[in-house]
C-alpha positions, 0 to 999 in steps of 0.5 A, a space after each residue: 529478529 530485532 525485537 525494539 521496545 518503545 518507552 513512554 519517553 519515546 525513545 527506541 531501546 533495541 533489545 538484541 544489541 542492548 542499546 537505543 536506537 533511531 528511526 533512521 536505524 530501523 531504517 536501515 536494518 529494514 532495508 538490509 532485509 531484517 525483520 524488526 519487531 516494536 513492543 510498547 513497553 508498557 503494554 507489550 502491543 506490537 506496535 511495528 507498523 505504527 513505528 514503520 509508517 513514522 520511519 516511512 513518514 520521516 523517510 519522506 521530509 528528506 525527500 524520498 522516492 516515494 511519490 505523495 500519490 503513493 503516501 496519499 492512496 496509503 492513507 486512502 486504504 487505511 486498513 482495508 484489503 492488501 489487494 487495493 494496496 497492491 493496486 495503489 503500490 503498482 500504479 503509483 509505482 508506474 506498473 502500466 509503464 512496466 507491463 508495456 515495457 515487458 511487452 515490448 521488451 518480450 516482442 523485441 526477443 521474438 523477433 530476435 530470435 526469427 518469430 517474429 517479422 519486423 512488421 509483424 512486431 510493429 503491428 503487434 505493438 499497435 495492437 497490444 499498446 494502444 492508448 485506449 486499452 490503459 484509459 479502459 483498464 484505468 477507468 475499470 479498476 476505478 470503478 471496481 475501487 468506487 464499488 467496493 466499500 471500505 472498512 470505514 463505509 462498513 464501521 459508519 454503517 454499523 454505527 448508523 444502525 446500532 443508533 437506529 436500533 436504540 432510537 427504536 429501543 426507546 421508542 419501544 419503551 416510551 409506549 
């Protein structure tokens, strides 16, 4: 593990190699698959996501393949569940494309292989990638997402009714 430690001056000293080192170097040991621990100095917090997400971020500006409505569903989630973030990683990544080339792709070796016949292949094709099934699955998850509420809807809930609770503390004290 490459453990790099933040100091209050910003710079990033990596420990193992004794040494500063730049976003665009953590980069790049992220991308060689390398585990990368960032400790703020001061504190001793772990402070990797924060540095990963400004790496993200710079990765960005030099226009990256990533796309702004993956970025922007990222913010969206915050630090709710890692299920939403996988259901914002894969249809921003384009995984309706993917699922309907496996499928197809899966249809083509069946009849390569004599299982299927081409007209069968055509009309499970129909079948399998017509247009509706994605609106349907799309307009679905969408309306599981609205449903479910997020840590920020519970945090504001919680506020709310710690200040009703001493709204009704004081009320209680003036009788």
């Amino acid at each position: 593990m490459h453990v790099i430690k933040k100091y209050a001056n910003r710079k990033l000293y990596h420990t193992n190699e004794k040494r500063y080192i730049t976003l665009d170097g953590i980069a790049q040991l992220v991308q060689k698959g390398e585990t990368v621990q960032v400790l703020d100095n001061e504190t001793g917090d772990d402070i990797t996501a924060n540095i990963l997400a400004q790496v993200v971020l710079q990765a960005r500006g030099r226009n990256s393949p990533l796309p702004t409505n993956l970025l922007t569903g990222l913010i969206q989630v915050g630090g709710d569940t890692l299920s939403t973030l996988r259901r914002t990683l894969f249809s921003s990544l384009g995984g309706d494309d993917l699922i309907e080339a496996e499928i197809g792709r899966r249809i083509d070796i069946l009849v390569d292989e004599g299982e299927l016949s081409p007209e069968e292949a055509d009309r499970w094709r129909r079948l399998l990638l017509r247009q509706e099934f994605a609106r349907d699955a799309h307009d679905q998850l969408a309306k599981r997402i609205a449903d479910v509420p997020t840590r920020n809807d519970v945090e504001r809930l919680h506020a709310q009714i710690d200040a009703l609770a001493n709204m009704v503390e004081q009320l209680l004290r003036r009788r």
